[in-house]
C-alpha positions as CSV (number, residue, x, y, z in Angstrom):
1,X,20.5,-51.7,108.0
2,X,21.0,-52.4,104.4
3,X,24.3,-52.2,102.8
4,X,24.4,-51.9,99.3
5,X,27.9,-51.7,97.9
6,X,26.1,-50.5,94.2
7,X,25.2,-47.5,95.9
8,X,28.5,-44.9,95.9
9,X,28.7,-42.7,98.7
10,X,32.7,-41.6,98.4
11,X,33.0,-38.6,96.2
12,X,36.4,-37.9,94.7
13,X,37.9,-35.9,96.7
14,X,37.4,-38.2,99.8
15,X,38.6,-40.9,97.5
16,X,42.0,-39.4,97.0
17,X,42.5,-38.5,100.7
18,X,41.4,-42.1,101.7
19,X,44.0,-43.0,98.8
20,X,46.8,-41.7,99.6
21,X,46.5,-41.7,103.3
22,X,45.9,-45.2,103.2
23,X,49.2,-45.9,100.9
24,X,51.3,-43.5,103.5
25,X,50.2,-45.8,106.4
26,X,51.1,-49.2,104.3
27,X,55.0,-48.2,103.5
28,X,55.1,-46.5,107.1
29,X,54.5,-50.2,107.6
30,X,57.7,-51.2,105.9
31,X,59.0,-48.6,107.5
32,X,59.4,-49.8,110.7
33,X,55.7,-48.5,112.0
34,X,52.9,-50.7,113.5
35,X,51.0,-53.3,111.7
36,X,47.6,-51.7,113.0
37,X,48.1,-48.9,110.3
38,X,48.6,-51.5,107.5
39,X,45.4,-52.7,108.3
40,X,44.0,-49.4,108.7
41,X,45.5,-48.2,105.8
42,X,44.3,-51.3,103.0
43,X,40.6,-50.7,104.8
44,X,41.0,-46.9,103.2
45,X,42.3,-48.0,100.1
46,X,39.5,-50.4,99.6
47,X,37.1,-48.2,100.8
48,X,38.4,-45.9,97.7
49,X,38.9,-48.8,95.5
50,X,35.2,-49.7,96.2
51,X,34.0,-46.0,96.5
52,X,32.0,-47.4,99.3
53,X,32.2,-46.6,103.1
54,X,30.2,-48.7,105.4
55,X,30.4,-46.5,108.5
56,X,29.3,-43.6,106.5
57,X,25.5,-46.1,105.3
58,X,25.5,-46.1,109.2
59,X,25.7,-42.4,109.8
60,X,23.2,-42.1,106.3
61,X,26.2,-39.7,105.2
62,X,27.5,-39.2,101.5
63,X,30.4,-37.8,100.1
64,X,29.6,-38.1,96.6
65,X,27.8,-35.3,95.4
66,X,26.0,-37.8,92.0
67,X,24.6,-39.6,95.0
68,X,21.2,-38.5,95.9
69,X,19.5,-41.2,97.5
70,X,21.3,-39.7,100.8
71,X,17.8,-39.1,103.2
72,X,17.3,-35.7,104.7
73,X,18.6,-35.2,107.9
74,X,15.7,-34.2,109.6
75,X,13.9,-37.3,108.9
């Protein structure tokens, strides 16, 4: 498995909701919450930063509508 982190596959509407989900988890942090969704949480917002998602190369799955290098799924 190749991962190329040229190759977008976060459109922008997943890169919002990874956004801001992943800055709710970080001051839940402060807040008196768990460390795990910290973590969790800068993994989503560098995963929009980055507009790349590893597990989603895995799964051969793209959010990004510009990015048609996605395979068929039948193949």
């Amino acid at each position: 498995m190749h991962f190329d982190i040229t190759q977008h596959n976060v459109g922008n509407i997943d890169r919002l909701i990874r956004a801001l989900v992943g800055v709710l988890l970080i001051v839940a942090v402060f807040r008196g919450s768990s460390w795990f969704g910290g973590i969790l949480g800068a993994v989503l917002l560098a995963t929009a930063y980055f507009r790349f998602c590893p597990i989603y190369t895995f799964f051969n799955f793209s959010s990004d509508s510009s990015n048609k290098d996605v395979a068929p799924q039948g193949k």
